[in-house]
Every structure is written in structure tokens, then in C-alpha cells.
N, C-alpha and C positions, 0 to 999 in steps of 0.2 A: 555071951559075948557083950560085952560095953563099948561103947563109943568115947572114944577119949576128943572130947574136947580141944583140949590144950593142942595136943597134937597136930589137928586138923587147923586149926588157928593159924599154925605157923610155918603149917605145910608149903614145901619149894615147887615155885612153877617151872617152867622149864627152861626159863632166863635164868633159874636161880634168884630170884625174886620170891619173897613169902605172897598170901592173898594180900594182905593190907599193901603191900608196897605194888603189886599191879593193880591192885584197884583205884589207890592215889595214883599212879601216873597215867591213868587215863584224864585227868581233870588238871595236867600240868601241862603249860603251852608246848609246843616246840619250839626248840631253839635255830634257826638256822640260820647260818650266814650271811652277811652279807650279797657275796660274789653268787650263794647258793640261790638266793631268792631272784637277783636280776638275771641271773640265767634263763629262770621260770618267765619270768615278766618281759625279760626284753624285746622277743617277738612283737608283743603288743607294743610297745610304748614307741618302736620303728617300724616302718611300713614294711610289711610282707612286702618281696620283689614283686609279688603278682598286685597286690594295691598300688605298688609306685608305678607299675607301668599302667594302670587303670587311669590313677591320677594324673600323667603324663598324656593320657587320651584327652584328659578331660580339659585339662589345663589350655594342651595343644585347639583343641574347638572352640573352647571360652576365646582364644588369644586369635584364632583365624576370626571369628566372629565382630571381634574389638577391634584389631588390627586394618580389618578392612573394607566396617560400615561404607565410609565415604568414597571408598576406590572408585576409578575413573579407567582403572586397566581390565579390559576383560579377564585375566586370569585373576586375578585380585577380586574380582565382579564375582566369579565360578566362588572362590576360595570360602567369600561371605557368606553367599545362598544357599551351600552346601554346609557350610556350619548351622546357618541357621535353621535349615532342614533337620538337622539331626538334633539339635536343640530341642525343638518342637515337637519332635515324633515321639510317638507316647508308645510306639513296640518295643515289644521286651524281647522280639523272636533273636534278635542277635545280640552277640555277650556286648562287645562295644557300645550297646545302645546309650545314649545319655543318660536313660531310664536306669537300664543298668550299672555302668558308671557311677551317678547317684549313690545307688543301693549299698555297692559296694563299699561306700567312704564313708558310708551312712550319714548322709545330705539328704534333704527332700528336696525331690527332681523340681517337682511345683513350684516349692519358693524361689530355690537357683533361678530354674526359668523364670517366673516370674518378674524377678531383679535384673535379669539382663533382659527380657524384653520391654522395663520401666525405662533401664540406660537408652537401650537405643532409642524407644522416644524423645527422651530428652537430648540425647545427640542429633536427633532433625531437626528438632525444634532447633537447637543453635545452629544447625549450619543453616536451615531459612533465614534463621535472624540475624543471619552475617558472623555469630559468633565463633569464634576461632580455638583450640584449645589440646593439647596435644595429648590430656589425661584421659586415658581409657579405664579408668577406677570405674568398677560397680558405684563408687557413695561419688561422682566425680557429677 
């Protein structure tokens, strides 16, 4: 029995494809679509509904925090400290935590906090100095 060469060269795979032609189209890109690929991607590039409601926590605490340093109404008073509370708390035992919040957006908790506990200093500082100013920007 002899082995035929040639034969086996150009033998059909099961695509109907010889070897040389599935072994070249291993090392040729895929082609896909357009619509095909931002199907894949799109998830990522818009917030999961569960991220937007995370960042919706998050936003909501940053904006009670901002919103009502200087209040003078005790529920206004409550709204601050308990933001600020949660700002500052370094547990992860609850999903809402800031910590957590953070993670999820993937922000470090540290810096955020950090930055909005720079703002508020600088917000005493101007209302002892009489300064007036309606900008609750973090760069404000």
C-alpha cells in the first residue's frame, strides 16, 4: 500500500474546504457588521439599568450633601448629615454603600470622598467669610 500524497493535499474537510484553504482561514480576520458588533458592545458603552440606578444613588447623596451644607431647616439639617454619613462610611455590608456605589462605576470611593470633603471645606470657609455663591461644583 502507498500513500498518495497529492491526494491527501487536497483532501475535502467537512465545510468542503481542502486543508490549505482551512488552514489559511484560520489567520483571516472576521468580517462582521456593523449593527453586528454594536449589538456586542452596546451593553457596555450605556449603563446597565442596574449601574444607572447605582449612579442615580450616587448622584442623589453627592446632590443631598451639596444641596444642603448650609441649610438652616432641620429636615434640610437631617438630609446633609445623613448624606454625609454615608459618604464617609467605609462599610461594604450594604449594596448601596458609597463604597459600593464607587466600585460599581468604577470611581475610587477615596478620591470622590476626598473631593467632596476639600468642597465642603472650602464652602465654610466662604460662608465665614461672608462669601456668597450658588455653585455646588466639586472644582467650584
Amino acid at each position: 500500500m502507498e500513500f498518495n500524497n497529492k491526494a491527501s493535499k487536497h483532501a475535502s474537510g467537512p465545510a468542503g474546504f481542502d486543508t490549505d484553504e482551512r488552514i489559511g482561514s484560520l489567520f483571516q480576520p472576521d468580517t462582521v457588521l456593523a449593527a453586528q458588533y454594536l449589538d456586542t458592545v452596546r451593553r457596555k458603552i450605556v449603563l446597565e439599568p442596574e449601574k444607572q440606578l447605582v449612579l442615580a444613588v450616587l448622584e442623589d447623596g453627592i446632590n443631598c450633601f451639596q444641596e444642603n451644607i448650609a441649610a438652616t431647616a432641620s429636615k434640610r439639617k437631617q438630609l446633609f448629615a445623613d448624606a454625609e454619613d454615608w459618604i464617609l462610611d467605609r462599610d461594604r455590608d450594604w449594596l448601596f454603600s458609597f463604597e459600593n456605589a464607587c466600585d460599581v462605576l468604577g470611581l475610587n470611593p477615596a478620591y470622590l470622598r476626598g473631593g467632596l470633603l476639600r468642597w465642603k471645606e472650602r464652602k465654610l470657609r466662604q460662608s465665614e467669610n461672608g462669601v456668597t455663591g450658588s455653585s455646588n461644583k466639586l472644582a467650584s
